[in-house]
C-alpha positions as CSV (number, residue, x, y, z in Angstrom):
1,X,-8.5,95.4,-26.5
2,X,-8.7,93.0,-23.9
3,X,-5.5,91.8,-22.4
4,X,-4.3,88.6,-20.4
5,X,-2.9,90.8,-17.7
6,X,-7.1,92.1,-17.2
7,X,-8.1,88.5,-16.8
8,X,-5.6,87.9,-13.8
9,X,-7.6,89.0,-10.6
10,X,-6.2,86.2,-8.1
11,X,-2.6,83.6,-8.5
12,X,-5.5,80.8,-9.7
13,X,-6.2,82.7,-12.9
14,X,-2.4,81.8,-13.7
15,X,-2.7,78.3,-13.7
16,X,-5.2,78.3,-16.4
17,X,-2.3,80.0,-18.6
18,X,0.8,78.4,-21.1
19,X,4.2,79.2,-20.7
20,X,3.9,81.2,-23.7
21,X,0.8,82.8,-22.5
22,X,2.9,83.9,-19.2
23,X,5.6,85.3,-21.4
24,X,2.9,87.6,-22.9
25,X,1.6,88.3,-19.6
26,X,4.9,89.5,-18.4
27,X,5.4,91.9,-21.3
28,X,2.3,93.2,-20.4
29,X,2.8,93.3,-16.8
30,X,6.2,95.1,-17.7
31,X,4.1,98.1,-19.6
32,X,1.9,98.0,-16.4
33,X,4.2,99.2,-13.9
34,X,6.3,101.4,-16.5
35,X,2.7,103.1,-16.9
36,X,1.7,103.6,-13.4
37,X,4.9,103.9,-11.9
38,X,5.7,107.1,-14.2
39,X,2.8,108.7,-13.2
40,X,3.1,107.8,-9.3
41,X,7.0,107.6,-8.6
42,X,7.8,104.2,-6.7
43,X,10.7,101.3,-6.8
44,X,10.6,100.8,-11.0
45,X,14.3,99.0,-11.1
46,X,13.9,95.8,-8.9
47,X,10.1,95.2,-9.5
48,X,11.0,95.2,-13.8
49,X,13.5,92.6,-12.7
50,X,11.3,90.4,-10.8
51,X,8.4,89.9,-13.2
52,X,9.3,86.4,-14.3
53,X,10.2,85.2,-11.1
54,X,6.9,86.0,-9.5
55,X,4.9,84.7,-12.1
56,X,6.8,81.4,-12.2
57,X,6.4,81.3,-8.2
58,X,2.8,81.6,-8.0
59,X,2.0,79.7,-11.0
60,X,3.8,76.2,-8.9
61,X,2.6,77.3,-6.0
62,X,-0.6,78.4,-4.0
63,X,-0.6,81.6,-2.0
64,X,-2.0,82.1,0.2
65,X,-2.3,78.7,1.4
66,X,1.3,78.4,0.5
67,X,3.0,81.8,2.1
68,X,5.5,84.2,0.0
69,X,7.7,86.4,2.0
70,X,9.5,89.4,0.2
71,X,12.4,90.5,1.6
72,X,12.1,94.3,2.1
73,X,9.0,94.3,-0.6
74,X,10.9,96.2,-3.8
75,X,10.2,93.7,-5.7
76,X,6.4,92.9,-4.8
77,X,4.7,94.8,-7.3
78,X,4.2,92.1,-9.8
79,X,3.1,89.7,-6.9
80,X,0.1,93.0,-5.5
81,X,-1.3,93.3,-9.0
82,X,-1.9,89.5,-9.7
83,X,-3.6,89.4,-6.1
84,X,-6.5,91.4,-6.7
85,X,-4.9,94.6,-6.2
86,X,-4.7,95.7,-9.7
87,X,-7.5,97.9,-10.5
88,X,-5.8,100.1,-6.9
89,X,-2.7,100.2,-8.6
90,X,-2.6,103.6,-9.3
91,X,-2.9,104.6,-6.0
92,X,0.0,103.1,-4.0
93,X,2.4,105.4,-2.4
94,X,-0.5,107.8,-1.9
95,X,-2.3,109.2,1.0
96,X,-5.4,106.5,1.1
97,X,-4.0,104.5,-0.9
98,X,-1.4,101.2,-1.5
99,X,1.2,100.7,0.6
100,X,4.7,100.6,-1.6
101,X,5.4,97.5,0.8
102,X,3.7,94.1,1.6
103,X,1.3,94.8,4.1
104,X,-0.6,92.1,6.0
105,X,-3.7,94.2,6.3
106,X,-4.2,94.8,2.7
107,X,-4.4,91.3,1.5
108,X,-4.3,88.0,2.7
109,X,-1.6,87.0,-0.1
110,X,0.9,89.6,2.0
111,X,1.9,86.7,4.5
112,X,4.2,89.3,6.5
113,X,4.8,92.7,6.3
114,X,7.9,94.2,5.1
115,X,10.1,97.6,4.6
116,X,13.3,96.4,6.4
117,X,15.8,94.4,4.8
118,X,17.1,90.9,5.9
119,X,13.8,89.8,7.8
120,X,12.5,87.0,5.3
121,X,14.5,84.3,6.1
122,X,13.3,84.5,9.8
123,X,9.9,85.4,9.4
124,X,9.7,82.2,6.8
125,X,11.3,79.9,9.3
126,X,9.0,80.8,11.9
127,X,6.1,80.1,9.5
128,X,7.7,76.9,8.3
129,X,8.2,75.4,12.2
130,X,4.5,76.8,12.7
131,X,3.2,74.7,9.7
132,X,5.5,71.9,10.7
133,X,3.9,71.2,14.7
134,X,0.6,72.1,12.8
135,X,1.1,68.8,10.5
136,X,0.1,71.1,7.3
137,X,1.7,70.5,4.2
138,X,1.8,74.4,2.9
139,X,5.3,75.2,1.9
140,X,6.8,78.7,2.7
141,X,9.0,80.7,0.0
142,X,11.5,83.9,1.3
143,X,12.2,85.9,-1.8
144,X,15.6,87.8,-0.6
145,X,17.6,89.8,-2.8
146,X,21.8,89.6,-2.9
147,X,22.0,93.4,-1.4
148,X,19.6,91.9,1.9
149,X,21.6,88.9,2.2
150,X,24.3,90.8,3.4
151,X,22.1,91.6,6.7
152,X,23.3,89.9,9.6
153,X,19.8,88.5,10.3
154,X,20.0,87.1,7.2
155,X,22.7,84.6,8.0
156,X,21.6,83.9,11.6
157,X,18.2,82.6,10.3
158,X,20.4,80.5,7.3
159,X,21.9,78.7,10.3
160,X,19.0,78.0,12.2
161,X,17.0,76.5,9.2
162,X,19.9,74.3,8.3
163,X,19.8,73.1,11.7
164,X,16.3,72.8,12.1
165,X,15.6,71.1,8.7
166,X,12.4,72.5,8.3
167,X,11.2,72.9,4.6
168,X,11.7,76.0,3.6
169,X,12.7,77.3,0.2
170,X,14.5,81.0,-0.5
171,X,15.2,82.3,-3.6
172,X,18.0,84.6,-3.6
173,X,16.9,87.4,-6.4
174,X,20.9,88.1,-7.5
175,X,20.5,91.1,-10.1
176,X,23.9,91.8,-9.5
177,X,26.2,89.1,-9.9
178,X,27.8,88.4,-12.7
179,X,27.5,84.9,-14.3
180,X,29.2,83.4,-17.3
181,X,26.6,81.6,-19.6
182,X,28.6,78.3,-19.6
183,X,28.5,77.9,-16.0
184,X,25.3,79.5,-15.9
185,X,23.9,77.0,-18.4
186,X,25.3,74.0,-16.8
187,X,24.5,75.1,-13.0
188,X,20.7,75.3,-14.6
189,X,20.9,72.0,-16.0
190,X,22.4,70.5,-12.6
191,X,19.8,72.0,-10.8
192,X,16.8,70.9,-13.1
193,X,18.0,67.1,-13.0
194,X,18.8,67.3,-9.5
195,X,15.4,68.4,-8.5
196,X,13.5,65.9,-10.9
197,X,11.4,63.5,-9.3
198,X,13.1,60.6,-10.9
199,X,16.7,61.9,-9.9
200,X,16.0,62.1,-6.1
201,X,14.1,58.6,-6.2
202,X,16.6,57.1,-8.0
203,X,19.6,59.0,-5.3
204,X,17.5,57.6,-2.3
205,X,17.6,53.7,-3.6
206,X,21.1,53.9,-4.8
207,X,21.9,55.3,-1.1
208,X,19.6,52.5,0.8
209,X,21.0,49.9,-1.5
210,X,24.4,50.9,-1.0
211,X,24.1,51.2,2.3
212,X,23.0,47.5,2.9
213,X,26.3,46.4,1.7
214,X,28.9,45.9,4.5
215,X,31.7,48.1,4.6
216,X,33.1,48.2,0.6
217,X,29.0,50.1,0.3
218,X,29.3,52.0,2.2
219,X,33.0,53.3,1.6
220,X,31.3,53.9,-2.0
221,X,28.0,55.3,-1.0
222,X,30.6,58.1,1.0
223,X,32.7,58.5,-2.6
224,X,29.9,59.4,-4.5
225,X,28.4,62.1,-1.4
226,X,31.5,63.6,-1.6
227,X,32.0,63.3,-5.9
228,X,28.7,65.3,-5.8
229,X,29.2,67.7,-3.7
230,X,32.6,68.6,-5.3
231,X,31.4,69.0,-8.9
232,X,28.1,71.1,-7.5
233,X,31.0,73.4,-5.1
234,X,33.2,73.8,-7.9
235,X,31.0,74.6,-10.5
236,X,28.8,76.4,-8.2
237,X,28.5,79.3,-5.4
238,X,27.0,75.8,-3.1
239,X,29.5,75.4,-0.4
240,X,28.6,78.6,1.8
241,X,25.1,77.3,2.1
242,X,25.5,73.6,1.4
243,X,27.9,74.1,5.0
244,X,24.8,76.2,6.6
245,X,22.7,73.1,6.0
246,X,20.6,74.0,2.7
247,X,20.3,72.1,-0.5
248,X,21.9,74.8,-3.3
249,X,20.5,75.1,-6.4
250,X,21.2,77.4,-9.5
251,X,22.1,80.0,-10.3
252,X,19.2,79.5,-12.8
253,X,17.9,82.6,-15.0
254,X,15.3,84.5,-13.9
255,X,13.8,85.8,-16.9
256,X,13.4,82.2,-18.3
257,X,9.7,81.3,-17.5
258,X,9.8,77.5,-18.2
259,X,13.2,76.7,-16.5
260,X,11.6,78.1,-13.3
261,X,8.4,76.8,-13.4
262,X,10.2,73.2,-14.0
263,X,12.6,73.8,-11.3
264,X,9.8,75.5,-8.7
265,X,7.6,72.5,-9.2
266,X,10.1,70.0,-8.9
267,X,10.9,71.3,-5.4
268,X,6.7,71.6,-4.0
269,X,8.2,67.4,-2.7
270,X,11.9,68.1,-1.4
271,X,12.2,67.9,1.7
272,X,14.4,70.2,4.0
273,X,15.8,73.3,3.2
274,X,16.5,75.1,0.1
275,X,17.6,77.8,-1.4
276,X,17.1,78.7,-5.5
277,X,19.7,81.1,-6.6
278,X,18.0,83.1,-9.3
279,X,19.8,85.8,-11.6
280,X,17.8,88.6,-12.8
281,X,18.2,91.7,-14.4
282,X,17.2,94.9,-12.8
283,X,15.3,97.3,-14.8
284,X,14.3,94.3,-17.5
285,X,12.6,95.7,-20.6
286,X,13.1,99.4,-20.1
287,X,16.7,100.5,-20.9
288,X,16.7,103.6,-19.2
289,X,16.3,101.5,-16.2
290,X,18.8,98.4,-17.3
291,X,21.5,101.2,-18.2
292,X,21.0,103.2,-14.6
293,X,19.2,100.7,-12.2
294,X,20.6,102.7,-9.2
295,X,18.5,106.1,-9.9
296,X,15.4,103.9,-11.1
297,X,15.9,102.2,-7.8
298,X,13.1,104.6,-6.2
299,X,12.0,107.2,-8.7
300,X,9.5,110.1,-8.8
301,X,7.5,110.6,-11.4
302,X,9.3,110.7,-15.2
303,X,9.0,110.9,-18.6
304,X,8.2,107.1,-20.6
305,X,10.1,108.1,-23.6
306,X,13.3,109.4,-21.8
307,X,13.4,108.3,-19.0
308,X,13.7,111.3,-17.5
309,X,12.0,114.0,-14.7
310,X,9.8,116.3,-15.5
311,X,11.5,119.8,-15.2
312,X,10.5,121.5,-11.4
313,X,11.3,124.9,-10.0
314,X,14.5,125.5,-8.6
315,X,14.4,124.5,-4.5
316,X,16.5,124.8,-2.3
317,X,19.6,122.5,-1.2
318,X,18.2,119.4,0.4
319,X,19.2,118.8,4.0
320,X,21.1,115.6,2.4
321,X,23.0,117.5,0.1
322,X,23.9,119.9,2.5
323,X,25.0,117.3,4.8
324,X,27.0,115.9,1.9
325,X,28.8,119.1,1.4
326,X,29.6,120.0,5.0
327,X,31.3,116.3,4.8
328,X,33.4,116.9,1.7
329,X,34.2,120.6,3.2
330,X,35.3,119.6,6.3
331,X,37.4,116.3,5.5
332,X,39.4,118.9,3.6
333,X,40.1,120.7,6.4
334,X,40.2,117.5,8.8
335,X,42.0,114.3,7.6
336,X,40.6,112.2,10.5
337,X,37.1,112.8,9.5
338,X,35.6,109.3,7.6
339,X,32.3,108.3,6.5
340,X,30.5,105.1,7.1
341,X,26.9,104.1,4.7
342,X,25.4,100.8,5.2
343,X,24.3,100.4,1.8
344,X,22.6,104.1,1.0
345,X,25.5,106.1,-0.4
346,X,23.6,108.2,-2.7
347,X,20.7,108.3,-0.2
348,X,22.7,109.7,2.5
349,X,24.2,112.2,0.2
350,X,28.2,110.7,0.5
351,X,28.2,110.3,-3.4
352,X,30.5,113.1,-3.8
353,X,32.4,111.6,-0.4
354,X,33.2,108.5,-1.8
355,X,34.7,109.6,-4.8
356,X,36.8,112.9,-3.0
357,X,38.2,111.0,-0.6
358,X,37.8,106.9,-1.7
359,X,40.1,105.7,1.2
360,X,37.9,107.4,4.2
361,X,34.4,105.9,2.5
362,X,33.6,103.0,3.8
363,X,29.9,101.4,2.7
364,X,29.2,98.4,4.9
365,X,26.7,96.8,3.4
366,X,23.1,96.4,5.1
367,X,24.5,95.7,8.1
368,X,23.9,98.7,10.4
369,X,25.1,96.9,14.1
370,X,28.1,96.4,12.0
371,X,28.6,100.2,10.9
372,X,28.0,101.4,14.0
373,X,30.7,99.4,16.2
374,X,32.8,99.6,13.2
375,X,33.0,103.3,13.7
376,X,33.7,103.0,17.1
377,X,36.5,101.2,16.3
378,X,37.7,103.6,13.9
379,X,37.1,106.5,16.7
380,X,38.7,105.0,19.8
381,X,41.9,105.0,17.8
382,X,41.5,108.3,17.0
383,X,39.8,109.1,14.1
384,X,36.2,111.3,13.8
385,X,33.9,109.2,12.1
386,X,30.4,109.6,11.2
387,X,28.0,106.8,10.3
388,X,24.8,108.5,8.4
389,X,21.9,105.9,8.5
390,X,18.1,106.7,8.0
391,X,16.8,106.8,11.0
392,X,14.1,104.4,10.3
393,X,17.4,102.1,10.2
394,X,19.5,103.6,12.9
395,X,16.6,101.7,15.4
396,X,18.1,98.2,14.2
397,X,21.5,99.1,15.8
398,X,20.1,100.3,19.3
399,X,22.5,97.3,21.3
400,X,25.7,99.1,19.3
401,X,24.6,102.3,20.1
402,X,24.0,101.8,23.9
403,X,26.7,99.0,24.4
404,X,30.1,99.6,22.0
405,X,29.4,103.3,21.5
406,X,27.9,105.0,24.8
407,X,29.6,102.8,27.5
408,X,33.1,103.6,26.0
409,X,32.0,107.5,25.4
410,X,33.5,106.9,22.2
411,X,32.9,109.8,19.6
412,X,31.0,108.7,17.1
413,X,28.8,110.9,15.4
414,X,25.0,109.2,14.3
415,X,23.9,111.4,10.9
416,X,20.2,110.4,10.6
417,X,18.6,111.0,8.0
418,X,14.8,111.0,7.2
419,X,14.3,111.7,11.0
420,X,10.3,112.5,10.9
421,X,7.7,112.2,8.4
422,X,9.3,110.6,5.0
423,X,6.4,110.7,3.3
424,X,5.0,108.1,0.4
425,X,7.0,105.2,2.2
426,X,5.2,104.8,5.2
427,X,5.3,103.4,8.4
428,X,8.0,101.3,7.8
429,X,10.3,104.4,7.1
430,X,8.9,107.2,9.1
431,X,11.8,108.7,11.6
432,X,9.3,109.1,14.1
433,X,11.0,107.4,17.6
434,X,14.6,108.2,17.3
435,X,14.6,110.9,20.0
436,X,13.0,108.6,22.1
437,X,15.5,106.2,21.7
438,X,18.7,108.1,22.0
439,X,18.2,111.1,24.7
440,X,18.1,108.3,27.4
441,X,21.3,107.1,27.0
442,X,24.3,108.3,29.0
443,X,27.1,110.0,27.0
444,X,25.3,110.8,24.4
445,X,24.6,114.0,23.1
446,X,21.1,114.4,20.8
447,X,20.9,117.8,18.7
448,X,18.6,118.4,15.6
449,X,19.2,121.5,13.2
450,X,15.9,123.9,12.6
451,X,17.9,124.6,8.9
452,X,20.3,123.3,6.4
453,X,23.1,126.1,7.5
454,X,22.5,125.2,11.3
455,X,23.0,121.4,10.3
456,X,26.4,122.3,8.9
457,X,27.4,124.1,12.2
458,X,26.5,120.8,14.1
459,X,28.2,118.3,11.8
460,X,31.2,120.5,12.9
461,X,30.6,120.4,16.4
462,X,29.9,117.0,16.2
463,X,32.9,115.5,14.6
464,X,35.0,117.9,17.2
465,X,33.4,116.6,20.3
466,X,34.9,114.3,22.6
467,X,31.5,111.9,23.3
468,X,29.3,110.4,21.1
469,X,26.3,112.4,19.2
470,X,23.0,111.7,17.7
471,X,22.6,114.5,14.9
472,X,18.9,113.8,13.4
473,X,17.6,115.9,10.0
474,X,14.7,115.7,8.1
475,X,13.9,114.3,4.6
476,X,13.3,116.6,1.3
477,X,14.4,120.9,1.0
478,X,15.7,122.6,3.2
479,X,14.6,126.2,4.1
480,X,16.6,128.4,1.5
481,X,19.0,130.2,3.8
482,X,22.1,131.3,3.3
483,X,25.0,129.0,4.0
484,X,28.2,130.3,5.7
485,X,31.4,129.4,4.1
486,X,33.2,129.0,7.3
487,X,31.2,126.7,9.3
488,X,31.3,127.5,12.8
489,X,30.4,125.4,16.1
490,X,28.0,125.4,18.2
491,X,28.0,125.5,21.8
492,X,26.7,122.1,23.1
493,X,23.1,122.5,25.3
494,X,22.4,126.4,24.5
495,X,19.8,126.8,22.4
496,X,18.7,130.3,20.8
497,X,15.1,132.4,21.5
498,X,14.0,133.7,18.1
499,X,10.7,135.4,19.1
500,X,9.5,137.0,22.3
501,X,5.8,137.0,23.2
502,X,4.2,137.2,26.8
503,X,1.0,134.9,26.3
504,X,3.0,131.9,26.0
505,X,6.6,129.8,24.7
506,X,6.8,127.5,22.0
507,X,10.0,125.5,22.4
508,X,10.5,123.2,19.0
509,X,13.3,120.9,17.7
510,X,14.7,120.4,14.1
511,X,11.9,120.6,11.4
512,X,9.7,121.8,13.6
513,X,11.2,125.5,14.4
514,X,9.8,127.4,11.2
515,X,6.9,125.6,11.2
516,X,6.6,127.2,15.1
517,X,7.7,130.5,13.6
518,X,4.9,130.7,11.1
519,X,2.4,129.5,13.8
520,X,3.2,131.9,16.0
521,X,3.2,135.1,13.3
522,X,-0.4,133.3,12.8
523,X,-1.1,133.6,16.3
524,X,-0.4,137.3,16.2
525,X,-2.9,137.9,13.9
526,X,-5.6,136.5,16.5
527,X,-4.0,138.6,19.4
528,X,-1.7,135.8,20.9
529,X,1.8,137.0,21.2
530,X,4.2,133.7,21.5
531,X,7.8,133.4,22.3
532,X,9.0,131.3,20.2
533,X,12.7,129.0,21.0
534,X,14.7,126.7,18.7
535,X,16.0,124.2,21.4
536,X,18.7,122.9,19.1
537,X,19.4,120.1,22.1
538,X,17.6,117.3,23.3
539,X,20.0,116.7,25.5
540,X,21.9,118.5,27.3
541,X,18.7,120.6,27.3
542,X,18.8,124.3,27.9
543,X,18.0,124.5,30.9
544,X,18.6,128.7,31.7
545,X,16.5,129.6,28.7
546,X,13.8,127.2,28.5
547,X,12.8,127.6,32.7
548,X,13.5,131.0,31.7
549,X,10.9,131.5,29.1
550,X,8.5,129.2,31.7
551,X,8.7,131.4,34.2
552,X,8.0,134.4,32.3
553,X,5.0,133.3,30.0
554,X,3.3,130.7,32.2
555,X,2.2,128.7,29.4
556,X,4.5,126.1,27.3
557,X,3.9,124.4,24.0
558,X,6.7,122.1,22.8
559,X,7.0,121.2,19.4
560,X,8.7,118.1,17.7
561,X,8.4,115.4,14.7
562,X,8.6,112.3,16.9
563,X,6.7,110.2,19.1
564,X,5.4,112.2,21.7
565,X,6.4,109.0,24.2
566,X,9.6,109.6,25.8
567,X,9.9,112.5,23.1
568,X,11.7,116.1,23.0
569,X,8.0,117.3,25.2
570,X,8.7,114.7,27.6
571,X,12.5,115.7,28.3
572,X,10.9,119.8,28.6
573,X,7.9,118.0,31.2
574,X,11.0,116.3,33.3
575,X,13.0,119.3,33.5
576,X,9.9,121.2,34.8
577,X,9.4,118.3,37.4
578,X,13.0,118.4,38.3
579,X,12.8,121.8,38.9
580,X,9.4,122.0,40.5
581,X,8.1,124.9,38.6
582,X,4.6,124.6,39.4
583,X,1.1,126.5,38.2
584,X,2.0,126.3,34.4
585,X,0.7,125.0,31.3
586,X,1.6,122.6,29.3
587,X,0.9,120.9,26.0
588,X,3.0,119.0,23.7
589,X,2.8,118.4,19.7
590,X,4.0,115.6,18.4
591,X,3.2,112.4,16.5
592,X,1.1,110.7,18.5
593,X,0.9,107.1,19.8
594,X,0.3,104.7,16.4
595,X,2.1,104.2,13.5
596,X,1.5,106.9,10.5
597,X,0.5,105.8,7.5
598,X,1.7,106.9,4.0
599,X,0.8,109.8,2.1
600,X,3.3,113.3,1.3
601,X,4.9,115.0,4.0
602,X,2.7,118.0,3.6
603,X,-0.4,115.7,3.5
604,X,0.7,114.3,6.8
605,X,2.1,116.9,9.1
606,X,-1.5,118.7,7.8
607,X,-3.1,115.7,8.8
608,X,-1.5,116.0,12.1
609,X,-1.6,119.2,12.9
610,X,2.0,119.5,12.3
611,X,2.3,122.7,10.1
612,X,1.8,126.0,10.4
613,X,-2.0,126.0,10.6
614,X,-2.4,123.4,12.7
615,X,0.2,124.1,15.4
616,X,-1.5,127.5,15.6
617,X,-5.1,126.2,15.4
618,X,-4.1,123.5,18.3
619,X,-2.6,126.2,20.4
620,X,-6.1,128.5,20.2
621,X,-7.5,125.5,21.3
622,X,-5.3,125.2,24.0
623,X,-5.4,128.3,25.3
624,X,-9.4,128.7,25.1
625,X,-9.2,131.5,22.2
C-alpha cells in the first residue's frame, strides 16, 4: 500500500499536503526511523522527538533557498528522508553509506555540516549577515536543542545577533523542560497573536501614532513597552533572551502541527531576531524510548517489540568501563580524587562515579573550556581531578589546555576517550589528532595504554603526578586481560619491549600495540623477525630503549591511531634527528592526511592498513619482501 511518506522525495512535496495529512505523515515517518533505526543502530530518542518540528519547518519554509542549521544533527533524520535521501536510509552509519550527521556534500538541503554541539547559532548568523549585504530575502533557521545551549558558543553568537539585528530565527528543541499546561497554553497563545500579521501592524501604528504626540505619547507609548514586556517576562522564560536582543516566543508544543505551522509562517515577515522556544518530547511514539530517552539517545541495533538488544557473546570489559572502575576504586582509596563530564556521564563510564561519590561528580554541561579550567581550579588547591572528555571534544578546549592548565603545571589529568577510530560516527568524532595536539605542549605529560589493565596503572600514575597529563584510550573492548586488584604505577617515560627480532623494531602506542604484536607473529611466518615495543609515552619518550632498539635493528616502523602530522612517528623521527642516528630506516603508520569517513572500526583500520594484516603487509612492502 502506498503511503504519504513514499510520495515525499523533496520539502515541495509537503506543501501540497493538509495539516491532517502531515499528522499522518509523521506517524508514518515515526514507524520509518523505528524500522531502520533497529536494524542499523543510530540516534532514535531525539530524532522521534523532532518529527513534528521538522515537518512544520519545511512545510513554511523553503530549503534550500531558505537554509536549516541543526545543531549537532541528532535530530536531522526526519529533515534527510524528506530531502531525497529516503530510499539511502538504510544505509547511514555504514561504511559507504549516510552520514549520521548533516553533511554539506550529501545534499544541498545540509546548509552546514554538523557533529559538534553549540555551532548553529554562529554558523546561521554568518549566513544571515551573508544574505543580508547580498540583498536576498532567504531567511535562515538554527535548530538548537536545550542540552547545546549550554555551549559557550552558543551564548556568544546570542549576543552578537542581538546586536547585529540580523534576521535570524532559532528554535530551541527543549525536550527537557518541564512546562505546566496553563502557562504552556497561554505562552502559545501570546506567541501566536503576537506573531500575527495583524497584531505587529497594528503594534507599529499604535507606536508611530503615539509617538507623534508630545510628551504625555510618548510617556504612554513607554508604559505600554514596558506592560508588555512584563506580562511576556513573567509568564514566560523571555527576559534572558529579550536582554540578549531577540524577540522570545513560546514555549509552544512541538508535537502540535498546526500551532507551528501558524506560528512559523507568521514569522517568514518579522524582522530581526528570533528565537521560537519549542517543547518536545524525546522518544515520541515509542515508549521504550519516552520511558529511557537516555540509553535510546544513540543505540545499536534492538529488538521493535522490546525495546531491547539482541543477546551478544560475552566481551571483554570496555576500556570505558574499566576506566570507570579504576575511578570508583581509587577515590576509595584517595579522597582528593574528583571527576569532571561535560555532559557524557554515561559515555565516559562515571555513571557508577556519580552515584558512589555524588559530591566529587561534577557534570558541567557542554562546556568543555569550562571543565577543563574548572579542574584546574579544583587542582591548584589541592585536589587530583580528572576531566574525561572524548577526544573528538577535548580539541574544543585547546586555549584551556595550553593557557590555565600547562602554564601553571597544574595537575590535571585529561581522560580521553574515543581517541582513534570511533567508528559509524565519522569524521566529526574520530580521535584521530589529539597526540598531535597535546605532546607539544610544555608540562604536559601524553601516555596511552596498549590494554584495559595498563590503563588502570596510568589513571593511577596520573592522578599521583605532580604536572598535568593527557591519558588517551580507545573506543569499544578491551583486550581480555587480567586486571590486577592493586593497581600499580607506572614509571613516567619508560616504556616496555615485548618482542625481540633482529630484521627490524616496531615501536606502537595505545591501540596500536597488539595489533603490532599480531603483525609481527605474521611476519615470522614470512621469515621477518621484528622487535616489537609498547612505548607507553609520547612524551617523555623513551629515549634508552627506543635508540636502543634503532641501533640494533637498523630499521624502524612506528605504529599509532592518529594523524601521522605531528603524530607519535613524528616525535620517534625527532628523537632520531636529535640524536643524529643516521643510515636507518624509517616508516610510519598512521592515519593519514584527510579526514576518515564513517564505517566500523574494523572496516576502517582494515581499510587503512591499521590491523594486523595490513601493518604486516605494509611492512613486506617496506622492507622489499
Amino acid at each position: 500500500m502506498t503511503t504519504i511518506l513514499d510520495k515525499i522525495n523533496d520539502p515541495a512535496d509537503l506543501k501540497k499536503l493538509s495539516v491532517k495529512d502531515l499528522e499522518t505523515l509523521s506517524a508514518e515517518l515515526r514507524t520509518f526511523l523505528l524500522e531502520n533505526i533497529s536494524k542499523t543502530g543510530g540516534h532514535l530518542a531525539s530524532n522521534l522527538g523532532a518529527v513534528e518540528l521538522t515537518l512544520a519547518l519545511h512545510y513554511c519554509f523553503n530549503s534550500p533557498k531558505d537554509r536549516f542549521i541543526w545543531d549537532v544533527g541528532h535530530q536531522a533524520y526526519t529533515h534527510k528522508i524528506i530531502t531525497g535521501r529516503r530510499d539511502l536510509f538504510h544505509t547511514q552509519r555504514q561504511k559507504d553509506g549516510l552520514s549520521g550527521f548533516p553533511k554539506r556534500c550529501e545534499s544541498e538541503h545540509d546548509a552546514f555540516g554538523t557533529g559538534h554541539s553549540s555551532t548553529s547559532i554562529s554558523a546561521g548568523l554568518g549566513m544571515a549577515v551573508a544574505s543580508g549585504l547580498r540583498g536576498d530575502n532567504n531567511r535562515v533557521v538554527a535548530v538548537i536543542g536545550d542540552g547545546s545551549l549550554t555551549g559557550g558558543m552558543a551564548f556568544e553568537a546570542l549576543n552578537q545577533a542581538g546586536h547585529l539585528k540580523q534576521n535570524l530565527i532559532v528554535v530551541l528543541n527543549d525536550n527537557e523542560m518541564s512546562i505546566s499546561e496553563n502557562v504552556g497554553a497561554f505562552s502559545t497563545f501570546i506567541s501566536r497573536k503576537m506573531t500575527s500579521s495583524s497584531y505587529r501592524e497594528l503594534r507599529k501604528e499604535m507606536a508611530g501614532l503615539l509617538s507623534s504626540i508630545p510628551a504625555f505619547g510618548r510617556n504612554i507609548l513607554q508604559f505600554a513597552r514596558r506592560a508588555e514586556h512584563s506580562l511576556k517576562g513573567f509568564l514566560t522564560p523571555a527576559a534572558l533572551f529579550e536582554a540578549l536582543g531577540f524577540e522570545y516566543l513560546g514555549p509552544i508544543p512541538g508535537h502540535d502541527l498546526e500551532q507551528m505551522i501558524e506560528i512559523f509562517s507568521n514569522l517568514k515577515n518579522v524582522e530581526g531576531p528570533v528565537l521560537v522556544h519549542v517543547a518536545t518530547k524525546k522518544g515520541c511514539g515509542y515508549q521504550p524510548a519516552e520511558n529511557e530517552p537516555g540509553r535510546f539517545h544513540g543505540v545499536g541495533r534492538f529488538d521493535l517489540q522490546t525495546g531491547k538488544a539482541p543477546a551478544s557473546a560475552a566481551a571483554p570489559i570496555s576500556f570505558t568501563a574499566a576506566f570507570g572502575d579504576a575511578m570508583v576504586q581509587l577515590a576509595e582509596e584517595d579522597k582528593k580524587i574528583v571527576a569532571i563530564t561535560a555532559a557524557m556521564p554515561e559515555g565516559t563510564g562515571l555513571t557508577p562515579f556519580s552515584k558512589a561519590f555524588p559530591d566529587r561528580f561534577f557534570d558541567v554541561g557542554i562546556a568543555e573550556q569550562h571543565a577543563l579550567t574548572f579542574a584546574s581550579g579544583l587542582a591548584l588547591e589541592g585536589f587530583k581531578p580528572v576531566a574525561a572528555i572524548y577526544s573528538t571534544f577535548a580539541q574544543r578546549a585547546y586555549d584551556q589546555l595550553f593557557h590555565d592548565i600547562c602554564l601553571q603545571k597544574s595537575p590535571v589529568t585529561l581522560a580521553m576517550d574515543r581517541a582513534g577510530l570511533v567508528g559509524d560516527d565519522g569524521p566529526t568524532h574520530h580521535g584521530a589528532f589529539d597526540i598531535s595536539f597535546t605532546r607539544h605542549l610544555p608540562q604536559l605529560t601524553v601516555m596511552a595504554p596498549k590494554d584495559e589493565n595498563e590503563l588502570r596503572r596510568m589513571l593511577k600514575t596520573a592522578v599521583n603526578a605532580a604536572s598535568p597529563i593527557s591519558l588517551r584510550y580507545p573506543r569499544g573492548a578491551g583486550f581480555g586481560v587480567t586486571l590486577d586488584r592493586d593497581i600499580k604505577e607506572l614509571e613516567i617515560g619508560v616504556g616496555e619491549q615485548l618482542s625481540s627480532g633482529s630484521d627490524l623494531a616496531i615501536i606502537a602506542i595505545g591501540s596500536s600495540v597488539y595489533p603490532a604484536l599480531e603483525a609481527a607473529a605474521l611476519l615470522e611466518n614470512a621469515g621477518i623477525m621484528a622487535t616489537v615495543v609498547n612505548a607507553r609515552f609520547v612524551k617523555p619518550l623513551d629515549k634508552n630503549l627506543i635508540l636502543s632498539v634503532a641501533k640494533e635493528c637498523g630499521a624502524i616502523v612506528t605504529v599509532e591511531e592518529n594523524a601521522l602530522q605531528g603524530g607519535f612517528g613524528s616525535a620517534v623521527l625527532e628523537l632520531l634527528a636529535d640524536e643524529r642516528l643516521t643510515g636507518l630506516k624509517v616508516k610510519r603508520i598512521g592515519i593519514p592526511d584527510r579526514f576518515i569517513e564513517h564505517g566500523t572500526q574494523a572496516e576502517l583500520r582494515q581499510m587503512l592498513g591499521l590491523d594486523a594484516e595490513g601493518i604486516a603487509r605494509r611492512i613486506r612492502d617496506f622492507l622489499g619482501k
